[in-house]
C-alpha positions as CSV (number, residue, x, y, z in Angstrom):
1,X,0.0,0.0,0.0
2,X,1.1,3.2,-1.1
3,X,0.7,5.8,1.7
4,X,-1.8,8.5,1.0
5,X,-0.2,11.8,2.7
6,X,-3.3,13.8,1.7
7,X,-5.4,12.0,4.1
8,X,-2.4,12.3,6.4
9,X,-2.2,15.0,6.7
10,X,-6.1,15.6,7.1
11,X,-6.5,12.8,9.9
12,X,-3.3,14.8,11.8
13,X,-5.8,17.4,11.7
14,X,-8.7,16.2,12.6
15,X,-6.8,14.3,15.6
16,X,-5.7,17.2,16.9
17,X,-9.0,18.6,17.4
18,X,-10.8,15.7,18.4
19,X,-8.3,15.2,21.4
20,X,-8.9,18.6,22.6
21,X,-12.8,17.7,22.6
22,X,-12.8,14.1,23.5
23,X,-11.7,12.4,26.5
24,X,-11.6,8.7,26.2
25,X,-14.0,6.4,27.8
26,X,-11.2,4.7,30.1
27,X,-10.5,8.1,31.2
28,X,-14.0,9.1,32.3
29,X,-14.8,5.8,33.3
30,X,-11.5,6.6,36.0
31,X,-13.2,9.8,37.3
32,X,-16.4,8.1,38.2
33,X,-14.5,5.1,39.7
34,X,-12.5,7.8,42.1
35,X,-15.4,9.9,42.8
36,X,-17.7,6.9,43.9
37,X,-15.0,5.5,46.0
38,X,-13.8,8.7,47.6
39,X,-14.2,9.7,51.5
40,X,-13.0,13.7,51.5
41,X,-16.4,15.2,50.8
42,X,-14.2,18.9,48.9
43,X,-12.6,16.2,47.2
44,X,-16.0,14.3,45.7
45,X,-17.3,17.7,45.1
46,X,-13.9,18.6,43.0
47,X,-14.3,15.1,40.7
48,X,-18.4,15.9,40.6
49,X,-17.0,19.5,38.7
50,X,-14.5,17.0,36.3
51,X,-17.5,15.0,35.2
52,X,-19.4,18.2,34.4
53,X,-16.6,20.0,32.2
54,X,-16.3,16.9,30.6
55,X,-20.5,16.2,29.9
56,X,-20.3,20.2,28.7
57,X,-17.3,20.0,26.7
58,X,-19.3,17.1,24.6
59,X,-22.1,18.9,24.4
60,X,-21.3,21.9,23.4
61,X,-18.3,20.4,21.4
62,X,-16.0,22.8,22.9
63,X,-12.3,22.2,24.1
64,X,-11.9,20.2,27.4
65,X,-9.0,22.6,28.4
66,X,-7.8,26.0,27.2
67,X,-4.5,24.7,27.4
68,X,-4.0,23.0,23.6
69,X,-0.5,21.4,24.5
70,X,2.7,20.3,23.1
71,X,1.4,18.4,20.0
72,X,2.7,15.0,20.0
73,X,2.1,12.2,16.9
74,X,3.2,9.1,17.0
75,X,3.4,7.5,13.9
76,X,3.0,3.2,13.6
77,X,3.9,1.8,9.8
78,X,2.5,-1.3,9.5
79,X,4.3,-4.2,6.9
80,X,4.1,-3.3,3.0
81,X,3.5,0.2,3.3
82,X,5.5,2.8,1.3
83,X,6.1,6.1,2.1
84,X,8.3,8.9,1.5
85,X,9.7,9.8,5.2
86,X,10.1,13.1,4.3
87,X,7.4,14.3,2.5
88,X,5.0,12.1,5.7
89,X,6.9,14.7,8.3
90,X,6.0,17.6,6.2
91,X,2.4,16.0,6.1
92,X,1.5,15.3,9.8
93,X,3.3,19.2,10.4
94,X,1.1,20.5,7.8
95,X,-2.0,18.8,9.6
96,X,-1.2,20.2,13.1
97,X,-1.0,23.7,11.7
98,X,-4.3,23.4,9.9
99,X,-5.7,22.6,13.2
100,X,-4.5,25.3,14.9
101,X,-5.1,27.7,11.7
102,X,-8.4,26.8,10.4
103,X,-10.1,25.5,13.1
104,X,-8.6,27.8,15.4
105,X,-6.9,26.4,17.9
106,X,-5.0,28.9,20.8
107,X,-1.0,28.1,19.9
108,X,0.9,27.0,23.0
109,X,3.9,26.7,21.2
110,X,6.8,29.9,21.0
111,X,10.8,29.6,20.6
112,X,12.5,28.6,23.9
113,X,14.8,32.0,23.4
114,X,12.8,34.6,22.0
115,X,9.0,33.2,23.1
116,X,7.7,34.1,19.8
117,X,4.7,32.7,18.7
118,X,3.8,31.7,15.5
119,X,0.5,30.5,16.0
120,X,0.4,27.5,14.2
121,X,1.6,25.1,16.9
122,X,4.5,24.4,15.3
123,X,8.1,25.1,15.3
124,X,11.9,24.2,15.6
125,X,11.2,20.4,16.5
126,X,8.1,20.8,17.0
127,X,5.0,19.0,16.7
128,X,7.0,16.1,18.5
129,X,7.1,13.0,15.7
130,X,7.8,9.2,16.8
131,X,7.9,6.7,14.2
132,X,7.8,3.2,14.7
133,X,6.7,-0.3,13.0
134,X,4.2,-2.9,13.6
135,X,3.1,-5.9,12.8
136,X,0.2,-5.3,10.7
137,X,-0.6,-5.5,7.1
138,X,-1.3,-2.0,4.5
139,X,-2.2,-0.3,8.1
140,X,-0.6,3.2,9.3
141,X,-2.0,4.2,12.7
142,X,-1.1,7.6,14.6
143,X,-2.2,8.8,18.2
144,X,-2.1,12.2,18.5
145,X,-1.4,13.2,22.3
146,X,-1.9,17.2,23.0
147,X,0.3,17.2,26.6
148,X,0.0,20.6,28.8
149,X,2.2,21.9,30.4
150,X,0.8,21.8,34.1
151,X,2.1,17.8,33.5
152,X,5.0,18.3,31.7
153,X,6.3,20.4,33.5
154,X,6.6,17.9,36.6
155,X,8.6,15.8,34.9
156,X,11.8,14.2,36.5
157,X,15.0,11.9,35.7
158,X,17.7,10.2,38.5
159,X,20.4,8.5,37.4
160,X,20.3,5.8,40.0
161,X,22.8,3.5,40.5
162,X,22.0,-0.3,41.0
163,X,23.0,-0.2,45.1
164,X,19.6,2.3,45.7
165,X,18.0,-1.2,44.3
166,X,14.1,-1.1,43.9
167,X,13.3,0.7,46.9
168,X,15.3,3.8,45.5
169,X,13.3,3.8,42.5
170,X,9.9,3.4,44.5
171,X,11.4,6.2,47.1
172,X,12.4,8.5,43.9
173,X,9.0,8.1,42.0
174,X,6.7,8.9,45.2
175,X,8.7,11.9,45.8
176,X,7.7,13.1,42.5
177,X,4.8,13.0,42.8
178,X,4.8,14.9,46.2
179,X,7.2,17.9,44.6
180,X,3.8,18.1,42.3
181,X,1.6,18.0,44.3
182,X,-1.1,19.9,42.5
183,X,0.2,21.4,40.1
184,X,-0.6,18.5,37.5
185,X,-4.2,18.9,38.1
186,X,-4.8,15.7,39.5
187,X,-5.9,12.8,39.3
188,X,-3.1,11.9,37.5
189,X,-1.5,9.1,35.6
190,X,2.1,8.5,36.9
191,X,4.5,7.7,34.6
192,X,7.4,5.5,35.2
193,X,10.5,4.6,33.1
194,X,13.2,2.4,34.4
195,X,16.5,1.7,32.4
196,X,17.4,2.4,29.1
197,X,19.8,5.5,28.6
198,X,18.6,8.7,29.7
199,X,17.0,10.1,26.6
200,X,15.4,6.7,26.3
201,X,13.9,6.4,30.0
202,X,12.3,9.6,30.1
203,X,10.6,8.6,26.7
204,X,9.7,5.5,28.3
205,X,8.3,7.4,31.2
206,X,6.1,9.4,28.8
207,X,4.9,6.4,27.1
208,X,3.7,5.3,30.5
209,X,2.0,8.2,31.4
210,X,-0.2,8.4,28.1
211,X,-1.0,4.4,27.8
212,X,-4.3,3.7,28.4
213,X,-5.9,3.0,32.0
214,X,-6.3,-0.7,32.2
215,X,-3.1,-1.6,30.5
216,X,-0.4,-3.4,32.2
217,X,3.3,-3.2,31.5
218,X,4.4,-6.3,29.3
219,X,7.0,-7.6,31.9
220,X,5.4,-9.2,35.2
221,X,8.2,-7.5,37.2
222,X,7.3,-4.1,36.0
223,X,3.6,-4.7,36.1
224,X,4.1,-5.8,39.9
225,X,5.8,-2.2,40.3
226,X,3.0,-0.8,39.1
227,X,0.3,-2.2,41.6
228,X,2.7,-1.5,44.5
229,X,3.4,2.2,43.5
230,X,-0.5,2.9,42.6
231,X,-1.2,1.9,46.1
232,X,1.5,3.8,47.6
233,X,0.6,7.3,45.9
234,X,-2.9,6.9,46.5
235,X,-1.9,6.9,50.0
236,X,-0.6,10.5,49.8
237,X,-3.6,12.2,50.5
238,X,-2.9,15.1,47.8
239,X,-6.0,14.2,46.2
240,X,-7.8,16.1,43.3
241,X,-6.8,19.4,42.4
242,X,-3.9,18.9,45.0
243,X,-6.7,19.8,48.2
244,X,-6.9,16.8,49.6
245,X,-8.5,13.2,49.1
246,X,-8.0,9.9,48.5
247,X,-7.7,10.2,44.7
248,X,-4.1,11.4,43.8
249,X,-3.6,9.1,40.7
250,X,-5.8,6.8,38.2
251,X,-2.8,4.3,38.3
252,X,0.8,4.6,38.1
253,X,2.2,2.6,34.8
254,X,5.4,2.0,34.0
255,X,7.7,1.1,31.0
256,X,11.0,-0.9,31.4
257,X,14.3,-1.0,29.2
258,X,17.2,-3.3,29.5
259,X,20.4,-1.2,31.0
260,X,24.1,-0.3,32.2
261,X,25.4,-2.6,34.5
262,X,26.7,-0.2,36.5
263,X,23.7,2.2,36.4
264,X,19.4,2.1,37.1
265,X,17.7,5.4,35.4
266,X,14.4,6.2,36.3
267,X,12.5,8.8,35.1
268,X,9.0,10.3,36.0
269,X,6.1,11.7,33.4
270,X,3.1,12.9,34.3
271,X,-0.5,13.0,32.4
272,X,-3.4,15.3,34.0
273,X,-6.8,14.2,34.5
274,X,-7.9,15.7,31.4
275,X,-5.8,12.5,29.9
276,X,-6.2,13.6,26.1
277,X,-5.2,11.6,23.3
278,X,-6.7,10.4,19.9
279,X,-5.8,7.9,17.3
280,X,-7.1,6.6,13.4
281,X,-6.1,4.2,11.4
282,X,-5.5,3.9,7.9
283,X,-5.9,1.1,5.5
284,X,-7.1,0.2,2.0
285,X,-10.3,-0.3,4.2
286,X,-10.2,3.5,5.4
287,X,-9.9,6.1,7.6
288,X,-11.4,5.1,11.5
289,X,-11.2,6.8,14.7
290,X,-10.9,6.4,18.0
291,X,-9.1,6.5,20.5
């Protein structure tokens, strides 16, 4: 299958937009679960205002939050498709500032030196494109992630070294998460990356943080990390919105990569509650959405 960029670049488009407007069901379905289960009363009454925002965002198919994000695509090329690499960067860049353009969309992205703003959220670098391959047949899929700042800017890397063992890691995450303490807008999804270089576990880390609720890591070690750390943080009592409560995180996922003898990275990402992300995929069958 030959890769149609047109309808590229249109999907990277429509993606972008869509995420802004849609949360996904696992998502929602992880506010009501918290709010039914929580004790602090200011914190029930917090997650009662989430459910509304989102039931008025869909109604009046307006943005779930004014703040419209890095833009992030990640880009899966499935087996006997061909494609320029070029020209499909050019593409999904040309679809993120239609979005923004023609739709319109408030730009959240300026030069790190001079904090100009071009409005098209775009520029050097920027959207943020991952490529990768999968095992699937004349099929391209991309998930289009819009991440805010209030989560990305708690983000956090430590060079461990094998002697802190698991515990350091454990200790290293849950402090995270208490620096943040509100100012991710929780409920959150905690991100974890462990090993790897250090490029490499902070990717992992964001990969985490924008998985889906209900999915496990692939390795039974990691996905044990996971249930022990979602406990812990839960524990915390920083609750929604930071003021208090029982519901500080959805879950806590983590991603593993194989590493340095001599060394034990681990990095920390964090996604809001307003967990945005879409995703299409394209085949000689079409063009579908979701999430």
């Amino acid at each position: 299958m030959e890769l149609n960029l047109q309808q590229v670049e249109d999907a990277c488009k429509e993606l972008y937009i869509r995420a802004l407007k849609l949360l996904p069901d696992d998502i929602k379905e992880g506010i009501h679960r918290l709010h039914n289960k929580e004790s602090d009363s200011r914190a029930q009454v917090v997650l009662g205002t989430m459910v509304t925002n989102i039931a008025v965002a869909e109604r009046e198919d307006n943005l779930l939050c004014q703040d419209t994000g890095l833009p992030i695509y990640n880009i899966w090329i499935g087996k006997g498709v061909t494609f320029d690499g070029v020209l499909l960067k050019q593409a999904i860049r040309r679809g993120c500032e239609r979005a923004t353009t023609e739709y319109p969309l408030r730009s959240s992205v300026v030069h790190p030196i001079t904090r100009k703003n071009n409005h098209t959220s775009s520029g050097i670098e920027m959207p943020a494109i991952h490529i990768d391959f999968i095992d699937k047949v004349d099929t391209v899929e991309i998930e289009m992630i819009p991440k805010g700042s209030g989560s990305e800017n708690n983000s956090f890397l430590k060079m461990a070294i094998p002697a802190e063992g698991i515990l350091g890691v454990k200790a290293f995450v849950i402090d995270s998460v208490v620096n943040a303490g509100g100012k991710t807008c929780p409920p959150t999804i905690v991100g974890v990356g462990v090993g790897g270089t250090s490029d490499q576990c902070v990717a992992l880390a964001k990969r985490a943080a924008t998985r889906a609720l209900g999915t496990h890591c692939s390795d039974p070690e990691g996905a044990k990390l996971e249930t022990e750390l979602s406990a812990a943080v839960n524990q915390l009592g920083i609750g929604p919105q930071g003021l208090g409560g029982d519901g500080t995180a959805f879950a806590v996922h983590v991603e593993l990569a194989a590493t340095h003898i001599t060394m034990n990275p681990v990095a920390v990402n964090m996604q809001c509650h307003s967990a945005r992300r879409s995703r299409v995929s394209i085949s000689p069958q079409g063009v579908h959405y979701g999430f």
